[in-house]
MARTORPA-253432 format. One record per residue (C-alpha): residue number from 1; residue in three letters; z, x, y. Coordinates in nm, 3 decimals, padded with zeros to 5 digits, m for minus. Each point is the difference from the previous one (the first is absolute). Layout:
BEGIN
+-----+------+---------+---------+---------+
: pos : code :      c3 :      c1 :      c2 :
+-----+------+---------+---------+---------+
: NUM :  ALA :       Z :       X :       Y :
...
+-----+------+---------+---------+---------+
This chain:
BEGIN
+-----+------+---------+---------+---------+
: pos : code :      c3 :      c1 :      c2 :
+-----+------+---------+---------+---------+
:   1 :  UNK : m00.363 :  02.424 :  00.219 :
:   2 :  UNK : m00.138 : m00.215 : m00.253 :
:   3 :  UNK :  00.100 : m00.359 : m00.192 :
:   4 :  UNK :  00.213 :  00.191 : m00.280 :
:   5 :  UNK :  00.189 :  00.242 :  00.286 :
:   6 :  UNK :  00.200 : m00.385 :  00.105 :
:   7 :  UNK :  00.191 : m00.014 : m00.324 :
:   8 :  UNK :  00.176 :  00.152 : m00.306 :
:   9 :  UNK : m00.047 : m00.316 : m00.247 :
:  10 :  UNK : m00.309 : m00.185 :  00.071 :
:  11 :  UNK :  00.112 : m00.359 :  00.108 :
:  12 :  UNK : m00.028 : m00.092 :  00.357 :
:  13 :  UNK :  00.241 : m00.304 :  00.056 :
:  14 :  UNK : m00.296 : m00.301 :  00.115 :
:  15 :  UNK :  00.083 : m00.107 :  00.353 :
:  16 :  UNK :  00.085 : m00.324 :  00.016 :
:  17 :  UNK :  00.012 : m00.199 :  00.280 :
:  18 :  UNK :  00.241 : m00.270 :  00.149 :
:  19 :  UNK :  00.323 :  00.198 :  00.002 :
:  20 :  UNK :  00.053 :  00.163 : m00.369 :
:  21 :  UNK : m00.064 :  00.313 :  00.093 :
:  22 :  UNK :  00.277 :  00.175 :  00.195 :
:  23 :  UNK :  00.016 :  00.319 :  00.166 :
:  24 :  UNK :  00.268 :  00.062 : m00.285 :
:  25 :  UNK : m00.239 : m00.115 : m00.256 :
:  26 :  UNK : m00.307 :  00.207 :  00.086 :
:  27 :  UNK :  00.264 :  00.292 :  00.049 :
:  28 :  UNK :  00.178 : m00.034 : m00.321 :
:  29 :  UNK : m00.351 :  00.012 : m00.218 :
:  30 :  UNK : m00.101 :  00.328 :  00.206 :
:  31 :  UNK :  00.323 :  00.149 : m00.035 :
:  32 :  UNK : m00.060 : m00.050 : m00.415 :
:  33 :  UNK : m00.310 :  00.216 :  00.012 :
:  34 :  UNK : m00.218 : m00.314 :  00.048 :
:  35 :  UNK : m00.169 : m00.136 :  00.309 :
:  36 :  UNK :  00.160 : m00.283 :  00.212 :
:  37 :  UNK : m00.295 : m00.213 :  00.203 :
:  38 :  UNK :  00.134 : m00.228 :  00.264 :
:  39 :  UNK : m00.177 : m00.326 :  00.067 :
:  40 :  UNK : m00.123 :  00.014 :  00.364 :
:  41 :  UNK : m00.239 : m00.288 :  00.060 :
:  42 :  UNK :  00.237 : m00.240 :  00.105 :
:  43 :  UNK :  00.190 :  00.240 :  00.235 :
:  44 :  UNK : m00.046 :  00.036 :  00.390 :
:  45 :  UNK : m00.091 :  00.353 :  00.139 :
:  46 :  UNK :  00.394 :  00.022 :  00.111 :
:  47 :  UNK :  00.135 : m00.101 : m00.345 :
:  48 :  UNK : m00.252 :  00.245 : m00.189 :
:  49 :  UNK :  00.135 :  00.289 :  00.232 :
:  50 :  UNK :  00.408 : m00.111 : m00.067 :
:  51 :  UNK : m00.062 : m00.041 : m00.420 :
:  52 :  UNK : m00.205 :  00.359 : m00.016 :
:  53 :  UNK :  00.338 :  00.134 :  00.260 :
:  54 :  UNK :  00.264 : m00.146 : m00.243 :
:  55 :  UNK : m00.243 :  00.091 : m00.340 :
:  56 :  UNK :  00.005 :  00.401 :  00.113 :
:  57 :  UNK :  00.386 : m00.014 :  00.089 :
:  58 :  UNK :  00.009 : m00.104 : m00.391 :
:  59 :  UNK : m00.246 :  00.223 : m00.172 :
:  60 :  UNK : m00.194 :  00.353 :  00.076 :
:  61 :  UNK : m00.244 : m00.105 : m00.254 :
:  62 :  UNK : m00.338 : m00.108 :  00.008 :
:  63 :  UNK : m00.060 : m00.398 :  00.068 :
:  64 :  UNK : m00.294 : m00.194 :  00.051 :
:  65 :  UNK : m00.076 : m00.331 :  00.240 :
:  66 :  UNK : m00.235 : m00.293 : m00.050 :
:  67 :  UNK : m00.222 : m00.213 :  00.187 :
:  68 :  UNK : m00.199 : m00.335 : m00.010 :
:  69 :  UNK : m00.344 :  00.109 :  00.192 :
:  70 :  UNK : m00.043 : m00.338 :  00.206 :
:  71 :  UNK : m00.119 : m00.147 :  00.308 :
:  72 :  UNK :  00.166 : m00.254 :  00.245 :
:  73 :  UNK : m00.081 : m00.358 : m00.125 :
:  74 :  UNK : m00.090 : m00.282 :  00.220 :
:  75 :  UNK :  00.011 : m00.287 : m00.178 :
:  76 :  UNK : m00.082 : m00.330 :  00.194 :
:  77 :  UNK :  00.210 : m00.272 :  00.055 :
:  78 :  UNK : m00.156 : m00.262 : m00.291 :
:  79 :  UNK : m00.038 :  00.344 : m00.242 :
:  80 :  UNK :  00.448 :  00.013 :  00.062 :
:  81 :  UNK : m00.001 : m00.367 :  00.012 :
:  82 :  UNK : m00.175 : m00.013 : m00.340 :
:  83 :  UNK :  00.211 :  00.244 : m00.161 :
:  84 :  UNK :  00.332 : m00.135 :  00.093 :
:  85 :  UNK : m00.135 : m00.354 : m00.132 :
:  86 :  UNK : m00.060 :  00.136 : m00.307 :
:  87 :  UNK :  00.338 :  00.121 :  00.006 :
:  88 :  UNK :  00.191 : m00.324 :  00.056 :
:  89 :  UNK :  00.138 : m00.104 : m00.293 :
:  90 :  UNK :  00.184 :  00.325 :  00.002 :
:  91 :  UNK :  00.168 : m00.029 :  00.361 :
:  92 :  UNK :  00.080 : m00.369 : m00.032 :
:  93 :  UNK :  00.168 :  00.110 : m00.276 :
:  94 :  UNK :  00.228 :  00.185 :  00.180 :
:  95 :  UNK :  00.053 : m00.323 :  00.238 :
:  96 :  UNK : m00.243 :  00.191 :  00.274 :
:  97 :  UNK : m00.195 : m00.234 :  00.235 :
:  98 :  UNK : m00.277 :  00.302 :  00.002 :
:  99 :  UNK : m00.038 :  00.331 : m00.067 :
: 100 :  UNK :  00.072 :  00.249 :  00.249 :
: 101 :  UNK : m00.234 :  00.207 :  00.200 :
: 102 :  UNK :  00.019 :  00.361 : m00.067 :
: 103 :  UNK :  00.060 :  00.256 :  00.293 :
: 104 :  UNK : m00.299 :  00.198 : m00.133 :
: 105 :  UNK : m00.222 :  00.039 : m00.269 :
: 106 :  UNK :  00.062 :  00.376 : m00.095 :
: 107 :  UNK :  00.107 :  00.341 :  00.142 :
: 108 :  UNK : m00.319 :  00.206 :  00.198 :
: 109 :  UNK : m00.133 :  00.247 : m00.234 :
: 110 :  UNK : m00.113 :  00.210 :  00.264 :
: 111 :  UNK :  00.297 :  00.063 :  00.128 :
: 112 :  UNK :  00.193 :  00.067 : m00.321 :
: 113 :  UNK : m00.281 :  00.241 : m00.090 :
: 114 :  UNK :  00.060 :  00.196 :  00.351 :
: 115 :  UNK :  00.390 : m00.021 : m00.135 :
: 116 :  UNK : m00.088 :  00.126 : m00.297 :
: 117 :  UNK : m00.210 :  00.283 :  00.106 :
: 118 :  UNK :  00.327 :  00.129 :  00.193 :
: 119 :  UNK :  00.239 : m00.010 : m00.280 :
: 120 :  UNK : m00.209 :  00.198 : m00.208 :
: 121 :  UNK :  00.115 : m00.111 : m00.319 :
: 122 :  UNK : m00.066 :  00.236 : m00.305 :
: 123 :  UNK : m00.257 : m00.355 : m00.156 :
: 124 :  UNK : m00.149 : m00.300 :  00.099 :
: 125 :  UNK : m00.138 : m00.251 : m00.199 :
: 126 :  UNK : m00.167 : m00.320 :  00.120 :
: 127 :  UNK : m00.088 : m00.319 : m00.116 :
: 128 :  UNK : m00.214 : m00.348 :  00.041 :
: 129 :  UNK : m00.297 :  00.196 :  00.116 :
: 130 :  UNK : m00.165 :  00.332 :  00.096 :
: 131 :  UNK :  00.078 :  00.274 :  00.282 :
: 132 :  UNK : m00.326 :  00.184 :  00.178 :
: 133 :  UNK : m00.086 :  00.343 : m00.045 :
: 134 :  UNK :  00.154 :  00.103 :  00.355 :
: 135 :  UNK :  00.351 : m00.153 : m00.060 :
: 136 :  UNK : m00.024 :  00.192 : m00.315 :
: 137 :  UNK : m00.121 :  00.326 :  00.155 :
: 138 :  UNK :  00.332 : m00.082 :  00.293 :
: 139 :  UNK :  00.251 : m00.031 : m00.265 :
: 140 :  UNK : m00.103 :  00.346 : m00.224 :
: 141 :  UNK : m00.032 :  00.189 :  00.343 :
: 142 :  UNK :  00.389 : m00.152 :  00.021 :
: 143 :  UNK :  00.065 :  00.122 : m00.341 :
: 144 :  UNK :  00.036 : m00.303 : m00.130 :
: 145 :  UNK : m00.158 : m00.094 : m00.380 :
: 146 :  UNK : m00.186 : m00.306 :  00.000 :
: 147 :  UNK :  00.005 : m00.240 : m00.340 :
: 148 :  UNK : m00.204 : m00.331 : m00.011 :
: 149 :  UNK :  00.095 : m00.303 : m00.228 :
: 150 :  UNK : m00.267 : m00.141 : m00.218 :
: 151 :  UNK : m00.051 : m00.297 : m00.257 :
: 152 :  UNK : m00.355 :  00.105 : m00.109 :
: 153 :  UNK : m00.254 :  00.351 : m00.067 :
: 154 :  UNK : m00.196 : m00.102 :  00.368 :
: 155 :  UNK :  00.306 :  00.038 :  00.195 :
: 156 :  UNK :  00.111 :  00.299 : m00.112 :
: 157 :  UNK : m00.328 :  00.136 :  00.005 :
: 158 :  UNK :  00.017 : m00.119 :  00.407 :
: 159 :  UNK :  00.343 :  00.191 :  00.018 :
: 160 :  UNK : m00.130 :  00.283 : m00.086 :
: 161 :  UNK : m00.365 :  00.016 :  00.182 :
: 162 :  UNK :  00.256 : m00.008 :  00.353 :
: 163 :  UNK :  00.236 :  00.289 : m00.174 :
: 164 :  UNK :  00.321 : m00.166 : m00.130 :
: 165 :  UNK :  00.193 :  00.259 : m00.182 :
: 166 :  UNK :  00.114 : m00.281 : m00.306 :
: 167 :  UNK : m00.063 : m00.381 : m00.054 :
: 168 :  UNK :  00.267 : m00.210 : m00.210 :
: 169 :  UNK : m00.226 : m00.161 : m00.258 :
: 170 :  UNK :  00.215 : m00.376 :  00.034 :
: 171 :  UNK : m00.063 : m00.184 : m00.335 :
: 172 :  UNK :  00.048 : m00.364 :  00.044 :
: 173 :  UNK :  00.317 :  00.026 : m00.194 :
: 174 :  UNK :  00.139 :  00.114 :  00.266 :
: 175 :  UNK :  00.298 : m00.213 :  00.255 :
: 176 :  UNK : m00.043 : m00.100 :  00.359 :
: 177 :  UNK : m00.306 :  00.030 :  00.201 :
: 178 :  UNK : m00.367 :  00.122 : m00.153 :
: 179 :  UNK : m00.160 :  00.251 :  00.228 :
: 180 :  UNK : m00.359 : m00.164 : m00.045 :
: 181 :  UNK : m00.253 :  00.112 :  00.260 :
: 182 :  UNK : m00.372 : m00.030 : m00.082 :
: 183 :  UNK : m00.066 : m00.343 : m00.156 :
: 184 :  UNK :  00.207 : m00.291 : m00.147 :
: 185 :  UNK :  00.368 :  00.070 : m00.047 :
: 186 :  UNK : m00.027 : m00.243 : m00.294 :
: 187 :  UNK : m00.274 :  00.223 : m00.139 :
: 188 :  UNK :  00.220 :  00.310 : m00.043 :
: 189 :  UNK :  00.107 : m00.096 : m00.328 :
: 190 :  UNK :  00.014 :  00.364 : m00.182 :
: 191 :  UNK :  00.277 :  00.024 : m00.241 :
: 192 :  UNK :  00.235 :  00.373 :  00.048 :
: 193 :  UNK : m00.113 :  00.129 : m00.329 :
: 194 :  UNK : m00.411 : m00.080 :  00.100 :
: 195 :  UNK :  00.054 :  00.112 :  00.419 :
: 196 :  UNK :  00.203 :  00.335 : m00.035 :
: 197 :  UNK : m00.293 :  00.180 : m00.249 :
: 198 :  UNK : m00.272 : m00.149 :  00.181 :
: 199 :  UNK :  00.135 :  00.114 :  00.354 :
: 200 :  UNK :  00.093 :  00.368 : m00.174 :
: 201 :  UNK : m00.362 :  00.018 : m00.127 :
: 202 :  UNK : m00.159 : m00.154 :  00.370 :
: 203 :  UNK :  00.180 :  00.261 :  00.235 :
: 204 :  UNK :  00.103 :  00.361 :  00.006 :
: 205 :  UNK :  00.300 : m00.049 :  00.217 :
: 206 :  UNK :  00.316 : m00.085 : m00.184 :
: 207 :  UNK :  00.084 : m00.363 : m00.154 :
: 208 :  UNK :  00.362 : m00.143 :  00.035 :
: 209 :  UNK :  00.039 : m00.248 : m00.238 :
: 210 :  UNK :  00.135 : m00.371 :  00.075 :
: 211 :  UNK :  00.086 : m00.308 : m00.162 :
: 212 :  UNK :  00.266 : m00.050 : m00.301 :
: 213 :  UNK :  00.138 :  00.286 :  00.025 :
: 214 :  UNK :  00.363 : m00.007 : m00.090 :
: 215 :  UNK :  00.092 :  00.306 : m00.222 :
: 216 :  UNK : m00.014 :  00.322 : m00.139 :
: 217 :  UNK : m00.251 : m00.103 : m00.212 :
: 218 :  UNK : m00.205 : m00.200 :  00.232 :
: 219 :  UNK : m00.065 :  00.320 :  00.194 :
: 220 :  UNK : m00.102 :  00.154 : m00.301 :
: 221 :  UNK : m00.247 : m00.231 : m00.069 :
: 222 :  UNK : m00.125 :  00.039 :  00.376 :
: 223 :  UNK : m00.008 :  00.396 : m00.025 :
: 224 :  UNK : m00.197 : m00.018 : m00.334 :
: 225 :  UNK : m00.271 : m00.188 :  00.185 :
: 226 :  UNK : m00.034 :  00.206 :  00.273 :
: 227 :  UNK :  00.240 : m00.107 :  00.233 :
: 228 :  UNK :  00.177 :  00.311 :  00.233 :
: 229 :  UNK :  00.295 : m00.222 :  00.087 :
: 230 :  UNK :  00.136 : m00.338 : m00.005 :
: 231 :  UNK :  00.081 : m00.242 :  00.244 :
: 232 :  UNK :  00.322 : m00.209 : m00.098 :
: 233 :  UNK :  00.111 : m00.345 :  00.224 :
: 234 :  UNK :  00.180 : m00.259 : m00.200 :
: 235 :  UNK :  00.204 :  00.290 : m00.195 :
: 236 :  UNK :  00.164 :  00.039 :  00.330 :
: 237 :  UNK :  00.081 : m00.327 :  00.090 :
: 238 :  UNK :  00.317 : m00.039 : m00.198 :
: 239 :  UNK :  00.102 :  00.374 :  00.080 :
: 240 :  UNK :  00.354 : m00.035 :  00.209 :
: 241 :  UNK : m00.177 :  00.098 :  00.307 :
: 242 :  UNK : m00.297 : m00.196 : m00.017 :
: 243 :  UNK :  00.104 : m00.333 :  00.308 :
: 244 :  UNK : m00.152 : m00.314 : m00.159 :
: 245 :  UNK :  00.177 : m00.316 : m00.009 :
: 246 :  UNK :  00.292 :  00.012 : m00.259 :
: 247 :  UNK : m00.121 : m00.306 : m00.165 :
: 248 :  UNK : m00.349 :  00.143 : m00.017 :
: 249 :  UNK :  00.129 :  00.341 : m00.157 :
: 250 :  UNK :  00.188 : m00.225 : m00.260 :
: 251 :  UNK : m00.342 : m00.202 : m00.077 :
: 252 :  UNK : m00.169 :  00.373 : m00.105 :
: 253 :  UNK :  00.296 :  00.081 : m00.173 :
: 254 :  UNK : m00.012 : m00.318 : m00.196 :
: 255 :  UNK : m00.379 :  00.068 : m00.146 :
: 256 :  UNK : m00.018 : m00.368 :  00.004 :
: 257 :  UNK : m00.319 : m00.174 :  00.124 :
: 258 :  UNK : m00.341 :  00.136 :  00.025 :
: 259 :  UNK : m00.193 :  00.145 :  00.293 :
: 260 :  UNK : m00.374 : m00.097 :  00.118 :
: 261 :  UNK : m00.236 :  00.069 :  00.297 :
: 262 :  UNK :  00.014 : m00.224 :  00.295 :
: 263 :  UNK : m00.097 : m00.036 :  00.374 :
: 264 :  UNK :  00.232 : m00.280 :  00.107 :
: 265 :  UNK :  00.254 :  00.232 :  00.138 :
: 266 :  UNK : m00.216 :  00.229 :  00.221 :
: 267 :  UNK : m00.348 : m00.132 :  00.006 :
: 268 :  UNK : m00.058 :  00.370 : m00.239 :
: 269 :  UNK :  00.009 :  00.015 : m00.376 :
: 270 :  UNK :  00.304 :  00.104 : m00.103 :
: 271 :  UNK :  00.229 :  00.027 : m00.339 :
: 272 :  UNK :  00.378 : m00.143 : m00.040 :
: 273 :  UNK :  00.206 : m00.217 : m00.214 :
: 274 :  UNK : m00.115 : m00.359 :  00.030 :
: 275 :  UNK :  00.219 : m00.267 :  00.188 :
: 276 :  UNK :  00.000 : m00.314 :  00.100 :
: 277 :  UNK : m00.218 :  00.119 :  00.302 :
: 278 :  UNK : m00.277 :  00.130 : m00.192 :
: 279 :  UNK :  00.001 : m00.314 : m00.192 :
: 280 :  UNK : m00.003 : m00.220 :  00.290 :
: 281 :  UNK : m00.319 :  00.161 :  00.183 :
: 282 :  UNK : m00.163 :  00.073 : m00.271 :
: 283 :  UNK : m00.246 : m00.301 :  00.079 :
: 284 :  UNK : m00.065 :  00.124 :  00.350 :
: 285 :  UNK :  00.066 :  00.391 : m00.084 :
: 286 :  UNK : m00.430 :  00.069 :  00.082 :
: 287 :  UNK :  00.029 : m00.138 :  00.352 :
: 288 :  UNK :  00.271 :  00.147 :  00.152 :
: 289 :  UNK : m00.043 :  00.256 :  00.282 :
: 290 :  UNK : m00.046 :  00.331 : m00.098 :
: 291 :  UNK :  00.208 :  00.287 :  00.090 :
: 292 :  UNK :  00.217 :  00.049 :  00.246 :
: 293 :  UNK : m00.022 : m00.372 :  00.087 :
: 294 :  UNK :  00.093 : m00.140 : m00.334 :
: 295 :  UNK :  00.261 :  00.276 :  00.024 :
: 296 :  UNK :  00.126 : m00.078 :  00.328 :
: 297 :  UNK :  00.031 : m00.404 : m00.034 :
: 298 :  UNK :  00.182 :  00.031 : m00.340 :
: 299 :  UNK :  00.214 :  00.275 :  00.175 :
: 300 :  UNK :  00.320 : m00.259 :  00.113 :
: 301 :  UNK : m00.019 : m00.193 : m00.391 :
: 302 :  UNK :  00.055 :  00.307 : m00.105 :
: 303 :  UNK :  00.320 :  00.118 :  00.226 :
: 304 :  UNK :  00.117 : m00.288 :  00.000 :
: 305 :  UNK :  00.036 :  00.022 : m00.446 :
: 306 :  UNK :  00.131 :  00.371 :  00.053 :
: 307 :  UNK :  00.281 : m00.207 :  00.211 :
: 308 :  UNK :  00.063 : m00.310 : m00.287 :
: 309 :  UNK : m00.067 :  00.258 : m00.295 :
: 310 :  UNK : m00.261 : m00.205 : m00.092 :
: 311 :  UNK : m00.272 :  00.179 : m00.242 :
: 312 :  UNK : m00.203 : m00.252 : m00.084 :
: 313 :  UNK : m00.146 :  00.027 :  00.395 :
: 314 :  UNK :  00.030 :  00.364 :  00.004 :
: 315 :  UNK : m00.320 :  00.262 : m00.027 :
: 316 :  UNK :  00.133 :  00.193 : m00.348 :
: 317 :  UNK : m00.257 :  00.233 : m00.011 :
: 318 :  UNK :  00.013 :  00.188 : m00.336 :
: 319 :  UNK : m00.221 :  00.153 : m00.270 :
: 320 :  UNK : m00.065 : m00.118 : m00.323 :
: 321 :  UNK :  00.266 :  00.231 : m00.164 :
: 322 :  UNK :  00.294 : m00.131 :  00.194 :
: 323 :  UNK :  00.181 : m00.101 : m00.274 :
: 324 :  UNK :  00.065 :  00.388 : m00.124 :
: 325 :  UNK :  00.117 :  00.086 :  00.361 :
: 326 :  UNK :  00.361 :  00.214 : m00.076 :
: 327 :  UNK :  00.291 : m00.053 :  00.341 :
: 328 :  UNK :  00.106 :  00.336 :  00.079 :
: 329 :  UNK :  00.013 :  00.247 :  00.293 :
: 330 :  UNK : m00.349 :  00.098 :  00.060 :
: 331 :  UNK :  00.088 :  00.365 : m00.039 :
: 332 :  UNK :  00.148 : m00.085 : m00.372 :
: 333 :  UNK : m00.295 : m00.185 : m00.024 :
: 334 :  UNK : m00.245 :  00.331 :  00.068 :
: 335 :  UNK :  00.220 :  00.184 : m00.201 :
: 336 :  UNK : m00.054 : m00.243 : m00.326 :
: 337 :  UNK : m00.401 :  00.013 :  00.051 :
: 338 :  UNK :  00.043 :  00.345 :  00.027 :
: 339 :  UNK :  00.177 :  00.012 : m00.348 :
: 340 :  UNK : m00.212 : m00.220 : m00.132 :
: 341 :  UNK : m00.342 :  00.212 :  00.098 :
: 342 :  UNK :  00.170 :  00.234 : m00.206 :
: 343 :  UNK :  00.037 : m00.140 : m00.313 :
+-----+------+---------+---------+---------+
């Protein structure tokens, strides 16, 4: 089996995660014809194995999963101190006397990949850095196809040397997290229309094509340059299935606003609609942890706006495009790219 045996119209649905994408979601997209991927990397080993039981009660179809490839942090006390100093003006704003100390910094990647190696999903894709060769190898002897995500030529070039079957080429157009893994995050700076024909033109193994993508004609554009599929996320996150806030659906839907790059949230460079948080630690954006840490100590700011509906301290990752996102079920949604492929 090969990338273009998971789909009849070549979109996979970008996994995306912190909740949007359901079991119903990632169902409903590979019940269209496309491919559903659901988010993994915040999931424990238990969770992974109940949302891949409930996903293949709701679809016979292909679907893929997605990991970060991380280590266990261990941050010292003054590096946690630091960071949730730096984050002050945002708790006392919510009338905290400190920040609250997270119950860990991330889920063991080891042990999802053991889960993952069991559930034998049809494709995996991985992100935030690099697998070896041998996990490779233990996930085609599984039968499972292996894509990498990429923001520049040399990292695809490394996906491919250790025998990934695809990389997304991630322009920085692109919402949410970048998947930068050999040098600076802030270096990876290639624009979708420059990334997708250089990647095509650096590897022999197929290029999925992200960043801006948002219609018929975007995928067009992707194909022409080389591109054997595209990878969709903010599309999907006003589809009725997709589970993000309310008030965070109704900020996409509203195209106001613009999106940039920051690290504040998650201590990782990542894309979304600009708030009052962004704006605040700006300043002090450079020093924060990096990720998971960042991730973790901003973790209870950000649950506690999902509780007050608050947006302007919520992580609204999104792409550039965001503001040509269409609400609909995600299979009506499939069905309109479709028709628009065609014309």
């Amino acid at each position: 089996m090969g990338i273009d045996d998971l789909f009849q119209i070549s979109v996979i649905q970008g996994p995306m995660a912190g909740g949007a994408c359901t079991p119903q979601l990632v169902a409903a997209v590979s019940n269209a014809g496309a491919l559903g991927a659901l988010p993994c990397s915040l999931l424990s080993p238990q969770t992974i194995e109940e949302q891949v039981a409930r996903l293949r009660t709701l679809t016979p179809r292909p679907f893929l999963l997605n990991f970060f490839v991380q280590g266990a942090p261990n941050p010292s006390e003054a590096e946690v101190a630091g960071g949730a100093e730096l984050l002050r003006p945002v708790w006392e704003s919510l009338g905290w006397n400190s920040l609250p100390t997270p119950a860990a910094w991330c889920e063991d990647f080891a042990a999802q990949f053991e889960t993952l190696l069991t559930l034998r999903p049809a494709a995996v894709s991985f992100t935030f850095g690099i697998l070896e060769s041998v996990q490779v190898e233990r996930l085609h002897r599984a039968g499972i196809l292996v894509i990498g995500t990429v923001t520049t030529v040399e990292e695809a070039l490394a996906w491919e040397a250790i025998g990934a079957d695809a990389v997304v080429a991630s322009g920085v157009e692109a919402g949410g997290h970048r998947g930068t893994f050999i040098g600076r995050q802030e270096d990876a700076t290639l624009s979708s229309q420059d990334l997708w024909p250089a990647v095509v033109a650096a590897v022999a193994i197929p290029v999925i094509a992200a960043g801006g993508i948002m219609r018929g004609e975007d995928i067009k554009r992707a194909l022409a340059l080389g591109a054997r599929a595209v990878q969709m996320g903010t599309a999907f996150l006003v589809t009725d299935e997709a589970a993000i806030h309310s008030a965070y659906k109704a900020r996409i839907i509203s195209g106001e606003g613009q999106t940039r790059l920051t690290r504040s949230f998650s201590g990782r460079y990542a894309r979304g609609i600009e708030n009052r948080f962004m704006r605040q630690m700006a300043s002090v954006e450079s020093q924060v942890p990096p990720y998971p840490i960042q991730n973790a100590l901003t973790g209870a700011i950000r649950a506690a706006a999902a509780k007050s509906g608050d947006t302007e301290l919520m992580s609204m990752w999104a792409g550039t495009g965001f503001n040509r996102a269409r609400p609909m079920a995600a299979g009506r949604l499939i069905a309109l790219l479709a028709s628009e492929l065609q014309t």
